[in-house]
C-alpha positions in Angstrom: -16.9 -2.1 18.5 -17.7 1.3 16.5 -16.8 4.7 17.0 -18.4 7.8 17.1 -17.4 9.9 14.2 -19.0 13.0 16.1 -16.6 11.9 19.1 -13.5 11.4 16.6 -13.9 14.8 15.5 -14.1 16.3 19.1 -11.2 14.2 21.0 -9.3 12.9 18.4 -8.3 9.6 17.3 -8.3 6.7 19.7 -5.5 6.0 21.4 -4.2 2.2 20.6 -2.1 1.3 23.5 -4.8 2.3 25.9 -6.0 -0.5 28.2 -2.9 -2.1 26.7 -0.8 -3.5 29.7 1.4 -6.0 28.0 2.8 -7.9 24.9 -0.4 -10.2 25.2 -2.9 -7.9 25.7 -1.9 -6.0 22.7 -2.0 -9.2 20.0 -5.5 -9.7 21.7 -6.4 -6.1 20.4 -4.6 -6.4 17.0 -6.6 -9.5 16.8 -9.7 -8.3 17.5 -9.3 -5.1 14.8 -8.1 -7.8 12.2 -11.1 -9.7 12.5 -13.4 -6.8 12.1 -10.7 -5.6 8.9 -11.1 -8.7 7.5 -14.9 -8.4 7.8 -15.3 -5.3 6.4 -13.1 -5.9 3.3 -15.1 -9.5 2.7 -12.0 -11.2 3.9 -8.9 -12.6 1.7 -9.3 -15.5 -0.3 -6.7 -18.4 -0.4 -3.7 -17.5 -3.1 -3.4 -19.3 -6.2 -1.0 -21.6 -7.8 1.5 -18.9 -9.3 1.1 -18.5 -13.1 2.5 -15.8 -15.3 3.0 -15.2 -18.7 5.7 -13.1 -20.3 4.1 -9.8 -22.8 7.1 -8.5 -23.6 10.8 -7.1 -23.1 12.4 -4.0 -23.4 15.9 -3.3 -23.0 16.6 0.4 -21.2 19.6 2.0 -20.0 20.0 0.9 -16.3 17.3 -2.1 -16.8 15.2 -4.8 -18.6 11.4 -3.7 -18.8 9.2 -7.0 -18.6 5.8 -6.5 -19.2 3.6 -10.1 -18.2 0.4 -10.8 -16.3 0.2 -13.0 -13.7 -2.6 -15.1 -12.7 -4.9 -14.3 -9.6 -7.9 -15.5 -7.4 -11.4 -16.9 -9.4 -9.0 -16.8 -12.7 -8.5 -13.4 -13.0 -5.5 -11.8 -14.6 -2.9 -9.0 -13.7 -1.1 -7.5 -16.1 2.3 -5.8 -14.9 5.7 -4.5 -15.5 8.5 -5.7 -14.0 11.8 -3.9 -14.2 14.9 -6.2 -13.6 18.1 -4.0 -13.0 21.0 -4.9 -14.8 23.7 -4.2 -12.0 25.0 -7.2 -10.8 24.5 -7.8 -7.5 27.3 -8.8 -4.8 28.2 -12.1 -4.4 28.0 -11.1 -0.4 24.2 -11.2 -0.9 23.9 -15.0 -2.4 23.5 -13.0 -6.4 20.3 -11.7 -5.0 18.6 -8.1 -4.9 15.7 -6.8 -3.1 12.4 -6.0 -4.7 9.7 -4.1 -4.5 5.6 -3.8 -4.9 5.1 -0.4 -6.9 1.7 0.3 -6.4 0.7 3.1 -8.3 -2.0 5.8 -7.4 -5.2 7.1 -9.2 -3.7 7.5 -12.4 -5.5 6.1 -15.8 -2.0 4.9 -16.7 -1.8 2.1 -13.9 1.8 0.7 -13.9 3.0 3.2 -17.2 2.8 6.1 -14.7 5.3 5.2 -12.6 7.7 3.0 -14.2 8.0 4.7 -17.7 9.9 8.2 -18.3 6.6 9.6 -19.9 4.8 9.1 -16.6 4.2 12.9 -14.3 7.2 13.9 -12.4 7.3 13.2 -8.9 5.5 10.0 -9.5 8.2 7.7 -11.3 9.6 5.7 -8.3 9.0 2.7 -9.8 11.2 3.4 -12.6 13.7 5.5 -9.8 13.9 2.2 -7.5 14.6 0.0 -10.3 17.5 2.4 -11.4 19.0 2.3 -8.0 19.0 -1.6 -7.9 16.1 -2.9 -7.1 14.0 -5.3 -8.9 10.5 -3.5 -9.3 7.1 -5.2 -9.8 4.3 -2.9 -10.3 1.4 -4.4 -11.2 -2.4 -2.5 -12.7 -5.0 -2.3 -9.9 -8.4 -3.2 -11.2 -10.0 -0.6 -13.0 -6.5 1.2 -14.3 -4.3 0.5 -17.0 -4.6 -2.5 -18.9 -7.3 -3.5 -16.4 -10.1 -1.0 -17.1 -13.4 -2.8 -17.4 -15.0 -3.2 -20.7 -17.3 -0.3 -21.2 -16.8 1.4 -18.5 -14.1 4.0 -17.5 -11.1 3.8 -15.5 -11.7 3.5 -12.2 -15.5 2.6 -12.0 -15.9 -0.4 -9.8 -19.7 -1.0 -10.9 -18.5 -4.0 -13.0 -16.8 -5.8 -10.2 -19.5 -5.4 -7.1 -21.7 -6.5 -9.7 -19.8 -9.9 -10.2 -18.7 -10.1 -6.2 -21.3 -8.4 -4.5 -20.0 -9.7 -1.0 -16.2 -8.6 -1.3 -14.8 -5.1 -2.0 -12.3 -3.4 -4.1 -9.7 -2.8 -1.0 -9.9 -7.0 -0.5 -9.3 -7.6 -4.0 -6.6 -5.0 -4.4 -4.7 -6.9 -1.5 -4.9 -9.7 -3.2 -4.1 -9.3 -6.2 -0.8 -7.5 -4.7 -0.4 -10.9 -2.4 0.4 -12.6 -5.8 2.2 -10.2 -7.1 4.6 -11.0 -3.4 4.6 -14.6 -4.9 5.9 -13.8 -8.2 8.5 -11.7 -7.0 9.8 -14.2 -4.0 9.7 -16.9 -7.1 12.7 -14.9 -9.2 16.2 -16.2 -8.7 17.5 -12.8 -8.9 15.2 -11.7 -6.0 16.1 -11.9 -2.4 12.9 -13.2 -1.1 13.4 -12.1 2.9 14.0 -8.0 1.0 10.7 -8.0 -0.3 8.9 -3.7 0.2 6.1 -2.2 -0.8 5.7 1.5 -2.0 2.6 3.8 -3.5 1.7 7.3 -3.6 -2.0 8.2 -2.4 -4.4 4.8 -3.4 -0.8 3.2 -4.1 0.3 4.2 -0.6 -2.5 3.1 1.5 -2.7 -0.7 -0.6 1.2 -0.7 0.8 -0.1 -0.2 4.0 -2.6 -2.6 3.6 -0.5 -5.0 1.8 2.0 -5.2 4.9 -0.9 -5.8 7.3 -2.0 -8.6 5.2 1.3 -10.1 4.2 4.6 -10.9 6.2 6.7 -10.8 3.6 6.8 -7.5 3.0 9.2 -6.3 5.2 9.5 -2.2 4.5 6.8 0.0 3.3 6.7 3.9 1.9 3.1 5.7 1.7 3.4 8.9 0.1 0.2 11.0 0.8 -1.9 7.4 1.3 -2.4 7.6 5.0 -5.7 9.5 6.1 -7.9 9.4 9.5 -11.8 9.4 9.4 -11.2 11.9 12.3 -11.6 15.4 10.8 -11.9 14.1 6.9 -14.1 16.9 5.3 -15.8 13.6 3.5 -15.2 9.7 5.1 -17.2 8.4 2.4 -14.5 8.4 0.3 -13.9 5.1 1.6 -17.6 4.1 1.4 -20.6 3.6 -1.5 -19.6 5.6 -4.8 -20.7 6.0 -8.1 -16.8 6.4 -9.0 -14.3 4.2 -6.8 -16.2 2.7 -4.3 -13.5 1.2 -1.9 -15.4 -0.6 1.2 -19.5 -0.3 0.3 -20.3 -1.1 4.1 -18.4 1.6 5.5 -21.3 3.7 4.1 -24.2 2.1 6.1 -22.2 2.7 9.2 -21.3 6.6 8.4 -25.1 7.1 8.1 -25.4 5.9 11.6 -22.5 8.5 12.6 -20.2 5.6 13.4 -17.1 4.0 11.8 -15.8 0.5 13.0 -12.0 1.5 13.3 -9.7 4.4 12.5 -7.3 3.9 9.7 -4.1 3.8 12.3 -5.6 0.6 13.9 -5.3 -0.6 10.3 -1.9 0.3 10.0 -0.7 -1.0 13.0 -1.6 -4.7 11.4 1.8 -4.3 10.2 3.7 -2.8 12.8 6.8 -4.0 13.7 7.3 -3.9 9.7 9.3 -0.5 8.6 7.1 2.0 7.6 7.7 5.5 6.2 5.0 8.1 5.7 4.6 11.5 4.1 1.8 13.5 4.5 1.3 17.0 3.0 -0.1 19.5 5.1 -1.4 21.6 1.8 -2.7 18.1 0.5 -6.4 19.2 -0.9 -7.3 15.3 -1.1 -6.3 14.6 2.6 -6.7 18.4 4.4 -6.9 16.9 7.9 -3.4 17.3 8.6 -3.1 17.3 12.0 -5.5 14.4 12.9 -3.3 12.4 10.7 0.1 13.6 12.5 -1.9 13.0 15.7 -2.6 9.4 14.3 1.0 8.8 13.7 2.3 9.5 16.6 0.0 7.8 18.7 1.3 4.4 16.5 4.9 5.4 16.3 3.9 4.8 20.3 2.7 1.1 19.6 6.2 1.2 17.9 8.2 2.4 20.7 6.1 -0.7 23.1 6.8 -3.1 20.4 10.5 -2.2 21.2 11.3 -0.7 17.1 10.6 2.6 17.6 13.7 3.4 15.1 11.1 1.1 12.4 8.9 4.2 11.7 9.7 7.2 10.5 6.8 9.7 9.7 7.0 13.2 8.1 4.9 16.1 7.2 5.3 19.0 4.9 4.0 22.0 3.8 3.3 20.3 0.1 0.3 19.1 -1.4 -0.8 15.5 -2.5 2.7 15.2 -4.3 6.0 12.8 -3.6 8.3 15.9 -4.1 11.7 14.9 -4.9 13.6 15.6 -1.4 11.0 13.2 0.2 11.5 10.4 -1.9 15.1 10.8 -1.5 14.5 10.4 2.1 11.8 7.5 1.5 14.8 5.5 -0.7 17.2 6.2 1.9 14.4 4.4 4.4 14.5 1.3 2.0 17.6 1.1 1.7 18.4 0.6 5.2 16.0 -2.0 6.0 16.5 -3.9 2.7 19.3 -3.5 0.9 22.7 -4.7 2.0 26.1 -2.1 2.3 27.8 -4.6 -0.2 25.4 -3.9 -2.7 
């Protein structure tokens, strides 16, 4: 099934509980989106044994600073920090704390950016969440930070479609992330049933699709990461680029005037899972503000039938593309409750 763009832009976003009588008929539906997902993205390959190596350490204030790299699908390597708090946790919660996926956003910096104090303010919840008790990974996506390809710049995914010419970059980022779920469910000082997932902008939307791919995350936060082809200035941000090029097909079907799903049928892969969202209504990357409040409410609806409408929370602002410091007090707050316990 594909959708008219032109008809997108005129009447809005598809509604997802439409022809949706029942429990049943809806995991037909979610079904049927997966599939095509998974088909778009060149699907998700098997994990791998889990494998990492230890960089370095670095003693802060509040917590230990780990930088490793673990191993990934067709033997590729992330590198990563991981920031271990060193509050003890409650013997109420078995010694444990709950972790969480940092994923960071287009920045050169990867990981640095948000889990070091020299990274741009209003972008540091890695190194916030850490501080406030959880255990943080937050590992590069290709073509940032340590990962860059050789001779190219950050961000230029030439090198990989040139090696995978079948997958994309938006499978592989889910990936990689999947293993970063396994490293962190491996630690004894990690609760593996608290496991979240957070990002701002490309960090936001991999949490989204991280949660859709993987059951173990069991809270997410996307700051200024959620966007609907409906009223986008320019969809092929998600198709062929010289730059980032994120699904290469999406591309061929734009130039027919059709997409194959709107991006709240991908989010809803995760619903019942916890999921705050921000948007900015002054956001220059993501201007199509109300489509994407429109988009939200229609799946805070699939919450509401799913019987967790209390599970989703979704804001907007008069901001730009920015995490400002209120909303990620109120995004914390929103992890908090879903995984950490009152004892710790």
């Amino acid at each position: 099934m594909s959708y008219s763009l032109e008809r997108l832009n005129r009447e809005g976003v598809p509604k997802l509980l439409d022809g949706i009588a029942d429990a049943t008929a809806w995991e037909a539906k979610r079904s049927a989106i997966e599939e095509r997902w998974l088909a778009f993205i060149g699907g998700l390959p098997e994990r791998v044994p889990l494998r990492y190596d230890v960089l370095a350490e670095t003693e802060e204030e509040r917590h230990t600073r780990i930088h490793l790299r673990y191993d990934s699908v067709d033997g590729d390597l992330v590198t990563a920090y991981l920031l271990v708090p060193k509050r003890k946790p409650s013997a109420s919660s078995g010694g444990r704390l709950p972790a969480i996926m940092a994923l960071h956003q287009t920045a050169n910096e990867g990981k640095a950016e948000i889990c070091l104090p020299t990274g741009t303010a209003n972008r540091r919840y890695g190194l916030e969440l850490a501080d406030r008790g959880y255990v943080v990974l937050a590992p590069d996506t290709i073509t940032a930070g340590e990962r860059v390809y050789e001779g190219a710049a950050p961000f230029r995914t030439a090198p990989f479609y040139e090696r995978y010419p079948a997958w994309t970059a938006v499978g592989k980022m889910i990936a990689d992330h999947r293993q970063g779920v396994d490293l962190l469910a491996s630690l004894d000082c990690v609760d593996a049933d608290r496991i979240g997932a957070i990002g701002h902008s490309l960090g936001g939307y991999n949490a989204i699709f991280l949660a859709g791919a993987d059951e173990r995350i069991r809270a997410v936060v996307s700051s200024c990461g959620f966007a609907t082809f409906a009223g986008d200035p320019n969809p092929n941000r998600w198709g062929r680029r010289d730059w980032f090029s994120h699904i290469p097909a999406l591309t061929d079907e734009l130039e027919r005037g059709t997409v194959p799903f709107e991006w709240h049928e991908i989010a809803a892969l995760a619903a019942p899972t916890p999921l705050f969202n921000w948007s900015g209504q002054a956001d220059a990357i993501f201007p199509h503000w109300e489509p994407i409040a429109e988009a939200m409410r229609d799946l805070h609806g699939l919450y509401a039938r799913l019987g967790a409408p209390e599970r989703m929370l979704s804001l907007d602002g008069t901001s730009g593309h920015d995490f400002p410091g209120p909303v990620r007090a109120a995004a914390y707050d929103f992890l908090d409750r879903w995984l950490a316990r009152e004892e710790d």
